[in-house]
N, CA and C of each residue as an Amber inpcrd file, in Angstrom:
protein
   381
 -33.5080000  12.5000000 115.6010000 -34.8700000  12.0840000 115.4700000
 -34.9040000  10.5600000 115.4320000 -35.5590000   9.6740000 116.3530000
 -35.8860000   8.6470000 116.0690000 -37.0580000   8.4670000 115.2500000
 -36.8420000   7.4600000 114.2410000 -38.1050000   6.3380000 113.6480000
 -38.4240000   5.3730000 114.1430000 -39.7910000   5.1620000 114.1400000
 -40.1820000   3.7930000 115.0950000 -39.8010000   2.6020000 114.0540000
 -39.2550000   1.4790000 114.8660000 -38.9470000   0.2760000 114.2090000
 -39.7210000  -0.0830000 113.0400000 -40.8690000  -0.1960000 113.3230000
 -41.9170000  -0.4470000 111.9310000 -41.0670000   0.0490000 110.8040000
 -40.8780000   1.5230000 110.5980000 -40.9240000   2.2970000 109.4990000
 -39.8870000   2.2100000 109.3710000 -38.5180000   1.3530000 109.7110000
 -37.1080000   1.6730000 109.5070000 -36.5450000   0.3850000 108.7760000
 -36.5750000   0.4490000 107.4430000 -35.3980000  -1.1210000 107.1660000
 -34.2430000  -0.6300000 106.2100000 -33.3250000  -2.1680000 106.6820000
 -32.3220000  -1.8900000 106.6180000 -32.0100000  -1.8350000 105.4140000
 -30.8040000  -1.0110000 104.5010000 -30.6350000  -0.8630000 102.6110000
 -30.5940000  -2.5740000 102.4560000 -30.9430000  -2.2680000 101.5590000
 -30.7180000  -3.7610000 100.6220000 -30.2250000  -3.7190000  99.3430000
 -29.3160000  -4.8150000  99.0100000 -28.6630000  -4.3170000  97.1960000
 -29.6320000  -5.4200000  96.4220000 -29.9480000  -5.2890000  95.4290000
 -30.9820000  -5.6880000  95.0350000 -30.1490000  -5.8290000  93.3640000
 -29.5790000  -7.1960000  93.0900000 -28.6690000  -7.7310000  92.1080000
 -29.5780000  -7.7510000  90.9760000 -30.6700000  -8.3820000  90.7700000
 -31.0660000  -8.9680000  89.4280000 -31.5320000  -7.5550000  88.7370000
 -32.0460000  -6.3470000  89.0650000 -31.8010000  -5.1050000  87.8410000
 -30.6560000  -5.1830000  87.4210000 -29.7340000  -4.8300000  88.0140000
 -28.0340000  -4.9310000  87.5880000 -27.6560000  -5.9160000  86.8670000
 -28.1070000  -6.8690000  87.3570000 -27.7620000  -8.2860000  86.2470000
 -28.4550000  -7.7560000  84.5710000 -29.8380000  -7.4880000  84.9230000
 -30.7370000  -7.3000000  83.7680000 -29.8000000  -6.5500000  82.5540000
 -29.4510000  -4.7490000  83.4090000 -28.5030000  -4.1750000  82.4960000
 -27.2920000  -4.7070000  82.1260000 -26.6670000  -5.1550000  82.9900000
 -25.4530000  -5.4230000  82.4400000 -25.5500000  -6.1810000  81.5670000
 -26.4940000  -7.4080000  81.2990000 -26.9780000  -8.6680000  80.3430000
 -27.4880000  -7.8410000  78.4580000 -27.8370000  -6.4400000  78.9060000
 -28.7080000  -5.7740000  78.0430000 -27.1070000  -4.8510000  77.5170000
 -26.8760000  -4.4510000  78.3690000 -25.2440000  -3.6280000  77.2040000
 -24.4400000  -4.5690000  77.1080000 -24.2210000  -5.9460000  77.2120000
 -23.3150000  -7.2240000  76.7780000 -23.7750000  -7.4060000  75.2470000
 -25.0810000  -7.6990000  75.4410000 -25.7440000  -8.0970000  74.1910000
 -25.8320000  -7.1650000  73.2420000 -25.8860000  -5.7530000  73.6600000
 -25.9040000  -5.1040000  72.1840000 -24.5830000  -4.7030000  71.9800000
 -23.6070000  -4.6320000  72.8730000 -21.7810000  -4.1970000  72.7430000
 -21.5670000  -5.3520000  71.4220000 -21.7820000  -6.9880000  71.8970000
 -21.6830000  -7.9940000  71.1930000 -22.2620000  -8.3930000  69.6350000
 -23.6720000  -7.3670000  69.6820000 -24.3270000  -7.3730000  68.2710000
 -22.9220000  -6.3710000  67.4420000 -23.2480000  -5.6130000  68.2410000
 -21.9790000  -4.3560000  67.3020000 -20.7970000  -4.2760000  66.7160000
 -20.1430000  -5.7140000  67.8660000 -18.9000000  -5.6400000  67.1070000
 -18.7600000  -6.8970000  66.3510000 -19.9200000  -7.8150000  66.2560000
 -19.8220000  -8.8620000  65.2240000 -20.5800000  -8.4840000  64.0170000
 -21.4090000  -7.2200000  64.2380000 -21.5010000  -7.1830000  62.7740000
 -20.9730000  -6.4940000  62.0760000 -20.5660000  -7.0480000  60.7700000
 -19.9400000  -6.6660000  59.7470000 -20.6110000  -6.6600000  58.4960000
 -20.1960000  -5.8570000  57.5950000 -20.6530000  -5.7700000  56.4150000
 -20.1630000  -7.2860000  55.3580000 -19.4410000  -7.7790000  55.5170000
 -18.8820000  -9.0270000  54.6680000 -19.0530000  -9.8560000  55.0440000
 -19.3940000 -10.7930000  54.2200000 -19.3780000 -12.1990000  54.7830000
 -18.1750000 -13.0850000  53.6710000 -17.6320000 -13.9000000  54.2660000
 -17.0710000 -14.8320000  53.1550000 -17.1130000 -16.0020000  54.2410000
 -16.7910000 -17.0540000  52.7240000 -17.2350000 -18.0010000  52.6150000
 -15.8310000 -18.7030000  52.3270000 -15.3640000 -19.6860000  53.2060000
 -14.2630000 -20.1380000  52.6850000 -14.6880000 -21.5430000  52.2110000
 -13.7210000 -22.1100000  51.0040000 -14.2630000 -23.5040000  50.5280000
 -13.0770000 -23.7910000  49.9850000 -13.1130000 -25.3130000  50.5630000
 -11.6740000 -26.2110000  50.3350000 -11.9190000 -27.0190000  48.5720000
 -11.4270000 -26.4310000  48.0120000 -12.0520000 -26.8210000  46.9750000
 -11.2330000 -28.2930000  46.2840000 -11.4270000 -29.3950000  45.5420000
 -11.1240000 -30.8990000  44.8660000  -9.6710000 -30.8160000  44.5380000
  -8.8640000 -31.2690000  44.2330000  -7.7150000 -31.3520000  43.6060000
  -7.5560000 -32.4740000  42.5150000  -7.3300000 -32.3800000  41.3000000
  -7.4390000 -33.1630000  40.4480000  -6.4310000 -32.9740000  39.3520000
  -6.2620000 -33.8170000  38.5320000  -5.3910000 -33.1890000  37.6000000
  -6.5460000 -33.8540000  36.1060000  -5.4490000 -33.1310000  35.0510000
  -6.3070000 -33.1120000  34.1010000  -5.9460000 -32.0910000  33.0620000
  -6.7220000 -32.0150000  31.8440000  -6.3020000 -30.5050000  30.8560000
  -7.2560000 -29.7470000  31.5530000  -6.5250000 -28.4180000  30.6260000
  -7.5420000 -27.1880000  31.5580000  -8.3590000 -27.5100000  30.4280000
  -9.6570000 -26.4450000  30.7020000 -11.0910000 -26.6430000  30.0910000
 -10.6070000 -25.1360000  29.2450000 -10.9030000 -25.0270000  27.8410000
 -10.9400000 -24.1010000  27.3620000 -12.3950000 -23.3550000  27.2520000
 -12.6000000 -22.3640000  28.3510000 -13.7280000 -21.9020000  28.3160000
 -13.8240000 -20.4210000  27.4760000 -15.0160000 -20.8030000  27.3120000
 -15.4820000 -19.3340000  26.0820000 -15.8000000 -18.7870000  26.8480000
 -15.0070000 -17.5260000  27.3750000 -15.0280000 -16.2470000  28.4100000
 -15.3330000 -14.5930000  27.2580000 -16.6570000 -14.3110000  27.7430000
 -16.7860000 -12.6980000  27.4600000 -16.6210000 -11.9450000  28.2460000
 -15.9910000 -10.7920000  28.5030000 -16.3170000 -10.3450000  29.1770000
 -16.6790000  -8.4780000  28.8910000 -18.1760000  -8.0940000  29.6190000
 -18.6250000  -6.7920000  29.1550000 -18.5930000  -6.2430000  30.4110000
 -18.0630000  -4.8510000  29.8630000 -18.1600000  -3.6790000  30.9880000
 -18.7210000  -2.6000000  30.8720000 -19.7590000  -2.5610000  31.5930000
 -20.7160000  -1.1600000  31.7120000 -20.0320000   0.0990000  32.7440000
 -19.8090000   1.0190000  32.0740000 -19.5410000   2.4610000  32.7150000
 -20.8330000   2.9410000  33.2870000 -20.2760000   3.8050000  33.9490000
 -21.4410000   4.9230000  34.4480000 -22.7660000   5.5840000  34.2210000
 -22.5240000   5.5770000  32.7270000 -23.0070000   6.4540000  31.5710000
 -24.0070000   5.3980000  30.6810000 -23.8740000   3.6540000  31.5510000
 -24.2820000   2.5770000  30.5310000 -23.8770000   2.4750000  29.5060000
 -22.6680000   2.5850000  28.7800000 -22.3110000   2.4080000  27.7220000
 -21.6960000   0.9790000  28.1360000 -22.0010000   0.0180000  27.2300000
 -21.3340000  -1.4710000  27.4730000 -20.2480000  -0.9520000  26.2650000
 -19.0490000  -1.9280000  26.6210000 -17.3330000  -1.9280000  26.2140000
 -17.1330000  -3.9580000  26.6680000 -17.1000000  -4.1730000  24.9350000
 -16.5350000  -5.5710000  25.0650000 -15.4200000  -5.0160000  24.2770000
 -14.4180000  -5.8830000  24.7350000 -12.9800000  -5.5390000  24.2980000
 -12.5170000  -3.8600000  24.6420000 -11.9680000  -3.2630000  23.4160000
 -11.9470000  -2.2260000  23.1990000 -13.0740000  -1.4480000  22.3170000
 -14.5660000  -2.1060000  21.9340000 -15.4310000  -1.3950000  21.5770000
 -16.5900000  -1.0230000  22.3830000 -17.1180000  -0.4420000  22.2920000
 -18.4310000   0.1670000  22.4650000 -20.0860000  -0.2280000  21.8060000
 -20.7000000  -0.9960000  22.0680000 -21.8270000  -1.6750000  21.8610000
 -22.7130000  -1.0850000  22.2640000 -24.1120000  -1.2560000  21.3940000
 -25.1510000  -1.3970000  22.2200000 -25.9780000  -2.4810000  22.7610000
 -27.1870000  -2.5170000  23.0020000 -27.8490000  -3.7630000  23.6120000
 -27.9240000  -4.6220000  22.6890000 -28.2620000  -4.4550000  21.2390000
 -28.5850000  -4.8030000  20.3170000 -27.2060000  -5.9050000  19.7820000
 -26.3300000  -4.8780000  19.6980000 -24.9890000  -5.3590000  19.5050000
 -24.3790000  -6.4230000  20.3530000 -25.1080000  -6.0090000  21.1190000
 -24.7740000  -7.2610000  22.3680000 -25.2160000  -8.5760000  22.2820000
 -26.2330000  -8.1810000  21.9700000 -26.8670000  -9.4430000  21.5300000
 -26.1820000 -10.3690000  20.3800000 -25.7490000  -9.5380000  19.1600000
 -25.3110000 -10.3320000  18.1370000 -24.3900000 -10.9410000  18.5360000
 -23.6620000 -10.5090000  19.3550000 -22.0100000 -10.5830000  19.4500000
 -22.3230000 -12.2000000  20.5080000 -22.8030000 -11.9630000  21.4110000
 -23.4790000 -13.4030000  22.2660000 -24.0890000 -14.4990000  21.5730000
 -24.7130000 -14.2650000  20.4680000 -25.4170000 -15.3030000  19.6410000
 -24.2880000 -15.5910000  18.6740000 -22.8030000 -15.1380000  18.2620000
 -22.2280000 -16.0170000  17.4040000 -20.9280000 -15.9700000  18.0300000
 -20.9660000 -15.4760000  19.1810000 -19.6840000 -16.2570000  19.9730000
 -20.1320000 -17.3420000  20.6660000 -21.2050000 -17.3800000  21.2430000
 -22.0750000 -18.2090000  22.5140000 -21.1270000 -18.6520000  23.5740000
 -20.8210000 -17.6500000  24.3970000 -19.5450000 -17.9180000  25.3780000
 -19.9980000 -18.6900000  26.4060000 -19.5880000 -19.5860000  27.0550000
 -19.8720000 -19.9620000  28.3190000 -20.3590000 -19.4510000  29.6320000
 -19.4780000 -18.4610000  29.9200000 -19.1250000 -17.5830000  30.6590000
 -19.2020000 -16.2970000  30.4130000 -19.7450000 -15.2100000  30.8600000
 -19.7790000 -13.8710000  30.8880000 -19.4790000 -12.8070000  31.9370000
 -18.7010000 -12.4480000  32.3390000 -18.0230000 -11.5990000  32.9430000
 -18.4790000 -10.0340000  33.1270000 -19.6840000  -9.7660000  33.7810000
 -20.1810000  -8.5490000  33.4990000 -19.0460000  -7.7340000  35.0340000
 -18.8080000  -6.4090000  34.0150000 -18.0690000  -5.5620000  35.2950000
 -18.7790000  -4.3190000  35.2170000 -18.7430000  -3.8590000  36.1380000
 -19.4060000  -2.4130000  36.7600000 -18.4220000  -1.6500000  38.0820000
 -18.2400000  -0.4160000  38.0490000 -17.7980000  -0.0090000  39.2570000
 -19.1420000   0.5480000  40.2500000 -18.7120000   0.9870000  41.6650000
 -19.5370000   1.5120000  42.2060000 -20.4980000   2.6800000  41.7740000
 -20.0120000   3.5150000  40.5640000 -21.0310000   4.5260000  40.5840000
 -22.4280000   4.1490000  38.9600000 -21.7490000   2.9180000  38.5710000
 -22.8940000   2.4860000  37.6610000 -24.2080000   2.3800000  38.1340000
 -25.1090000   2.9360000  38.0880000 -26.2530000   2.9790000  38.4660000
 -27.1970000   1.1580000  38.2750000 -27.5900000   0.5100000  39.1550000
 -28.4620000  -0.5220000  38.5640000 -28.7750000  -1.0280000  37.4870000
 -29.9230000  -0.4770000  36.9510000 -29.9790000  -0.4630000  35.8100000
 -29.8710000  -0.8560000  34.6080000 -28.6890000  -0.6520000  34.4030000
 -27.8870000  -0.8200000  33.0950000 -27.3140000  -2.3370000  33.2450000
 -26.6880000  -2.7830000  34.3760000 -26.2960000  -4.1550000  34.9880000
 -28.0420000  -4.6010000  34.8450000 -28.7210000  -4.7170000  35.1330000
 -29.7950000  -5.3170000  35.3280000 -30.3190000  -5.3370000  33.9370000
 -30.1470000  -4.4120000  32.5180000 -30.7990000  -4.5150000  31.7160000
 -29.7270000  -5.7510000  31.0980000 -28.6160000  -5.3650000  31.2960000
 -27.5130000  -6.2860000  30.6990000 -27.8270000  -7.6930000  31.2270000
 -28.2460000  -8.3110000  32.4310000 -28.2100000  -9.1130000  33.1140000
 -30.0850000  -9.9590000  32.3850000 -30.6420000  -9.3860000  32.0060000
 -31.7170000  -9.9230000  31.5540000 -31.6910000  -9.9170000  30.2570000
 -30.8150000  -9.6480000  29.3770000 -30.2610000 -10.0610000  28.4560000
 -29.7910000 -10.8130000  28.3520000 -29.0480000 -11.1200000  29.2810000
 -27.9850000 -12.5020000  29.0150000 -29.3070000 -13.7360000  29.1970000
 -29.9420000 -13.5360000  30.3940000 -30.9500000 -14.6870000  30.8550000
 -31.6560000 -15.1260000  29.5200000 -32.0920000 -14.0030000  29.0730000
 -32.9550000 -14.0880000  27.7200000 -32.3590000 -15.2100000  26.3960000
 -30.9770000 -14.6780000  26.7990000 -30.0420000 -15.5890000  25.4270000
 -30.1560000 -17.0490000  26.0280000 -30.1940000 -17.0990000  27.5130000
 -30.1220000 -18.6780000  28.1900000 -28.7130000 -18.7840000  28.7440000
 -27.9220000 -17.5680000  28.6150000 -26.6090000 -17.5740000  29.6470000
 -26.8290000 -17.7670000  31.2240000 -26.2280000 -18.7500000  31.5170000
 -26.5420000 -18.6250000  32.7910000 -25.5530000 -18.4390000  33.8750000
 -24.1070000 -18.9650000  33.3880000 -23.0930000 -19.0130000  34.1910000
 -22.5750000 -17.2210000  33.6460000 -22.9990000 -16.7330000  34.9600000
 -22.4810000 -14.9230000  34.8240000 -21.7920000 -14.7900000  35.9820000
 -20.3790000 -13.9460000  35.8980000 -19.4320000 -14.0140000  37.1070000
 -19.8880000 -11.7830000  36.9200000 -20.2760000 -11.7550000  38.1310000
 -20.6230000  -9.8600000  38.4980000 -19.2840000  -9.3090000  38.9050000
 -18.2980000  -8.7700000  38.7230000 -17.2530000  -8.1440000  38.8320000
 -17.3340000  -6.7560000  39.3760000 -17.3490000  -6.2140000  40.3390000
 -17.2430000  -5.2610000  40.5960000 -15.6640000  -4.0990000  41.2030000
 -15.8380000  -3.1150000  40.2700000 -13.9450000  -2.1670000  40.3880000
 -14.4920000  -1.5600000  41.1330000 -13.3340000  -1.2030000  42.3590000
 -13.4130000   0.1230000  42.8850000 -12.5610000   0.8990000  42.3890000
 -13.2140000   2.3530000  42.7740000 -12.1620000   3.6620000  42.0240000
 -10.6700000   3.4860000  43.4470000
């Protein structure tokens, strides 16, 4: 069967869709494998000499269950409090593992603010 010339052209490859996709699975291949869950932060930190600083370090650990544990005891909020107002540590060291619910870190954590602690290092254990 012939077609009359009019109606007959020749294939053509037609690049810039192809460009488009290929530009479109680059960019999300590239989102995917740079993201990560972590970030760090590296920092070259001063070198100096000097005495060390004797800092007043507490440190409280909330379980699962919210029970805060300074040292080897068992406190409550209340207790917590006393124990912060006549040690007045510098530093406070709150630890929690992953299955501590919020909460309890957060009630602990607005406690400390309340006393005017401000330098708090968040520690977190894994099982």
């Amino acid at each position: 069967m012939k077609f009359p010339k009019e109606l007959f052209e020749e294939p053509k490859l037609v690049v810039i869709p192809i460009v488009d996709v290929l530009l479109a699975v680059f960019l999300f291949l590239a989102i995917m494998a740079f993201k990560t869950p972590f970030v760090s932060v590296f920092v070259q930190l001063p070198k100096g000499e000097g005495k060390e600083a004797n800092l007043k370090v507490l440190s409280v650990v909330i379980d699962r269950n919210g029970k805060i544990v300074i040292g080897n005891k068992v406190v409550d909020i209340y207790q917590l409090v006393k124990i912060l107002k006549s040690k007045k540590p510098f530093v406070v060291n709150v630890m929690a593992d992953k299955d501590t619910p919020y909460r309890y870190v957060a009630k602990v954590l607005s406690t400390l603010q309340s006393l005017g602690i401000t330098n708090v290092n968040l520690i977190l254990k894994r099982r």
